[in-house]
N, C-alpha and C positions, 0 to 999 in steps of 0.2 A: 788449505785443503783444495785437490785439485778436482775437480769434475769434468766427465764428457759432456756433450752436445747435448747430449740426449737426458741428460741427468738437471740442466740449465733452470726448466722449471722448476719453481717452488713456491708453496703455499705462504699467505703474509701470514705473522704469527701477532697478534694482539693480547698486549696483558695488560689487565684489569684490576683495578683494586677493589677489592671486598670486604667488607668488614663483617666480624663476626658475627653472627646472630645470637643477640644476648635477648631475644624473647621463647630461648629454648623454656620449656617447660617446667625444667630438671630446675633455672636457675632460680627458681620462686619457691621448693623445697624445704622446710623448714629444717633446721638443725641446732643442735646444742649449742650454747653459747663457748669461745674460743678464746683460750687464755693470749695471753696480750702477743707472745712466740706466735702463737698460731695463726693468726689476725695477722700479723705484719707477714707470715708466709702466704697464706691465701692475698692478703693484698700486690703482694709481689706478684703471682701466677697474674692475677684478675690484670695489671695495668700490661702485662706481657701478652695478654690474649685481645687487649683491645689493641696494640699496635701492632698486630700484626697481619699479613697481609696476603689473600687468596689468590691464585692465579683465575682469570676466565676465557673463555676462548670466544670471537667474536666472527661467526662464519663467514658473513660476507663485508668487505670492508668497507664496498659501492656505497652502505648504507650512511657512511660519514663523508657523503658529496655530494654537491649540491645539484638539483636536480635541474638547473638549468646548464652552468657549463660544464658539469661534471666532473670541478676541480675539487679538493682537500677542502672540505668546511675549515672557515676559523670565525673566534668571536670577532662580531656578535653576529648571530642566526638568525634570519628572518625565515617567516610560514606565512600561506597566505589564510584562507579562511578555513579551507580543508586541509591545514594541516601539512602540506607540501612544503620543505624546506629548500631555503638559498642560503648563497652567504653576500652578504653586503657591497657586492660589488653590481650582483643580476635582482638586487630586490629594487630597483626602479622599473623591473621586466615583468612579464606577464610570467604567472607561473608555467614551466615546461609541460606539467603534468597536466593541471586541468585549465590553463590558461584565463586563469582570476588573477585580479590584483595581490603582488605582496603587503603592499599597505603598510611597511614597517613593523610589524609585529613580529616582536622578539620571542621567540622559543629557548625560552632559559633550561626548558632539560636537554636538549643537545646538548646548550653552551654548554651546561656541569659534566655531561660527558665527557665531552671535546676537551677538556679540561683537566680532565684524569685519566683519560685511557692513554696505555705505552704501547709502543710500535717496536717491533724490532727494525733493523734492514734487511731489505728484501736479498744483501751481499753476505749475511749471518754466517752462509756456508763457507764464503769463502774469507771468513778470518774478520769482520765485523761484528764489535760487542755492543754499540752502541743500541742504547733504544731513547724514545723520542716522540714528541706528541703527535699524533695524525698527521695533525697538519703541516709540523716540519721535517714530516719525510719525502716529500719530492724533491725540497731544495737540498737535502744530506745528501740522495740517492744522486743525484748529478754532481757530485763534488765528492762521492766519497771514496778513498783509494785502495779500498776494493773493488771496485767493476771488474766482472772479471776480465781477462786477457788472454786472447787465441795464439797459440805457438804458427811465429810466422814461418816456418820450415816446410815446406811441402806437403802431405800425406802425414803430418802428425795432429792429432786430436788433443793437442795438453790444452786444458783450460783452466786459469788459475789468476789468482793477485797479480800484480806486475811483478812483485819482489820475489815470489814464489814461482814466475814466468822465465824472470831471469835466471836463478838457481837452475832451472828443467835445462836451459837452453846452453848453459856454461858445463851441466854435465853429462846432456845427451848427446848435445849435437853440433860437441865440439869440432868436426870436420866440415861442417858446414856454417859458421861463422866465421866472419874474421874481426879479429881486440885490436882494436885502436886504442888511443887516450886523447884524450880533450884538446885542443890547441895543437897539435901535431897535424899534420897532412902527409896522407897515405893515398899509394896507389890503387886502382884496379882498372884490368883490363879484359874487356872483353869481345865477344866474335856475335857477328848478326843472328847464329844459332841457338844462344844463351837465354832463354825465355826465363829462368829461375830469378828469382829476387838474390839481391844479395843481402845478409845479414851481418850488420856490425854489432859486436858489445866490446860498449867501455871495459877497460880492463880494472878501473878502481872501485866503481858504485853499480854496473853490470847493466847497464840502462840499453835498452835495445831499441837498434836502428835500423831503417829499414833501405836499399836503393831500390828504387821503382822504376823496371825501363820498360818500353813502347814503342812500337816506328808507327810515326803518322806521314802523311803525306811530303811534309816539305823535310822531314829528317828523323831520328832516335829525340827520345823527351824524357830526363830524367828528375828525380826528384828526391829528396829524402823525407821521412817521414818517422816517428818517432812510436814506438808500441806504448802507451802505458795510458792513464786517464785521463782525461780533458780538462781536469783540474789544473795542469799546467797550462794551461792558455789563456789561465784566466789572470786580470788585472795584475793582479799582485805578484803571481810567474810566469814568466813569460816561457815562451819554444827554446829551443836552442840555434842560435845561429849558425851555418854553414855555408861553406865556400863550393862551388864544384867549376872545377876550371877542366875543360877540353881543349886539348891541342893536337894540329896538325899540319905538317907541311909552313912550318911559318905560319899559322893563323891561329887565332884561340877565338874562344867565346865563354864566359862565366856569369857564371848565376850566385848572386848576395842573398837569401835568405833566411826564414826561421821557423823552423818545421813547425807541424802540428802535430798533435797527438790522437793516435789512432785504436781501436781496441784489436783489429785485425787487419791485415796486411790489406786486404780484398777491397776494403773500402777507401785505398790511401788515394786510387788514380782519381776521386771524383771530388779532391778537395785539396788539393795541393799545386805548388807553384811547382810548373815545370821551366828545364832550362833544355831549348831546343837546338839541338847538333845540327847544322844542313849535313845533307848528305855530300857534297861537292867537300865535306872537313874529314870526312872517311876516307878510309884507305883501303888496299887487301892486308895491312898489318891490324891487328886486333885495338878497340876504340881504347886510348888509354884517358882517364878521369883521376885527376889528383882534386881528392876530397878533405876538407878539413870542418872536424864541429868543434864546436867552442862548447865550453863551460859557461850554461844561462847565466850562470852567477859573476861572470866574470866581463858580462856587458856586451852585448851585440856588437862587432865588426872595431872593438875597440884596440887592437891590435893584430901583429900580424901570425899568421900559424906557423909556427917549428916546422923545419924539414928534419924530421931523422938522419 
């Protein structure tokens, strides 16, 4: 599901488990005694009504954090004397609130809270079904492959999944990308007037790239950068690696890296490895950059890229 800017906000949603209230009134009612058929129906209903399971809505979420660093309560809960809860990392601290001792005193009705209440993700709208206890929605929410993702294109507002980002951008704004494939090196070339990013997608899995250029002082500084979540960066996947070789006049200069992963174009210049042109490698003929990414999966710089 794609949303604007302006749509981004959203309320957490908290589900709770409730159990029936079997001290209704009605159920202490006297009635006729129930031939054996009947008794085994009514028994069926009754053990169906205790397992099952009410939604509740929990207004503010603040209220399951601890009130010194303000992160995600998890067992075990400390309180100090009035009642003000931590969680066991800040109960050697003075309480935030009224600054008494925590003193180790465990608050077991949080804990039993903490325990049973379900989270959704705060990404729900955009294609997350997952729910999850309080406390392990911060570390979902950082790794989960929903975050949403801004269409790196100019003047477009798409915001969406990565996979959902890719589809918008292979059938909007296909005049403004150019398909590559993985291990192949391709051209481009451009004039010192060119301030637009350039947009690559893979042509098999649609994964989008971004080139980022700049003149600083000593020369043009470019870079690639990858749109989708920051889950790939993590231990276990890595960036993808890329080549970008500049030549001119008999000289070259290249840059070995591996991108990162960005949610928006906008934030790539303030985290990424640049590869810096001198200006003295410029010409009055347009900059030309033979770039090539690799397939993470296929090992960082462990062989060379296909020319077309």
């Amino acid at each position: 599901m794609a949303r604007s800017m302006e749509e981004l906000a959203s309320d957490d949603e908290v589900v709770g488990e409730v159990m029936p209230n079997n001290g209704d009134p009605d159920h202490h009612h006297h009635h006729e005694p129930f031939s054996n058929d009947s008794r085994d129906s009514v028994d069926s209903v009754t053990g169906v009504m205790e397992r099952s399971i009410h939604h509740c809505i929990l207004s503010d979420l603040h209220l399951l954090d601890c009130s010194i660093c303000s992160e995600p309560l998890t067992v075990p809960v400390f309180q100090c004397k009035n009642g003000h809860i931590a969680c066991s990392a800040c109960s050697a601290n003075l309480c935030g609130t009224c600054f008494t001792p925590i003193n180790f005193s465990r608050c077991r009705a949080i804990e039993n809270v903490l325990q049973c209440i379900k989270v959704t993700c705060q990404y729900a709208n955009f294609g997350c079904k997952k729910t999850m206890s309080y406390n392990e929605k911060k570390n979902h929410e950082e790794e989960c492959i929903y975050v949403p993702c801004f269409c790196p294109i100019s003047e477009c507002n798409f915001v969406a999944s990565s996979k959902l980002l890719s589809t918008h951008v292979r059938e909007k704004h296909e005049a403004s990308r150019i398909q590559f494939s993985y291990d192949h090196s391709f051209l481009v070339s451009f004039d010192d007037d060119v301030r637009e990013p350039f947009v690559f997608q893979e042509q098999s899995d649609g994964t989008l790239f971004v080139l980022n250029k700049d003149i600083w002082r000593l020369g043009f500084v470019v870079s690639i950068t990858c749109i989708g979540p920051t889950i790939f960066n993590s231990c276990s996947e890595s960036g993808y690696p890329y080549d970008i070789l500049a030549k001119s006049q008999g000289c070259e200069v290249k840059l070995e890296s591996i991108t990162k992963n960005v949610l928006r174009r906008t934030l790539a210049l303030l985290s990424s490895v640049y590869l810096v042109i001198p200006f003295d490698l410029d010409s009055p003929e347009p900059l030309n950059l033979e770039i090539c990414i690799r397939n993470r999966h296929s090992g960082a710089h462990s062989h060379e890229c296909r020319i077309p």
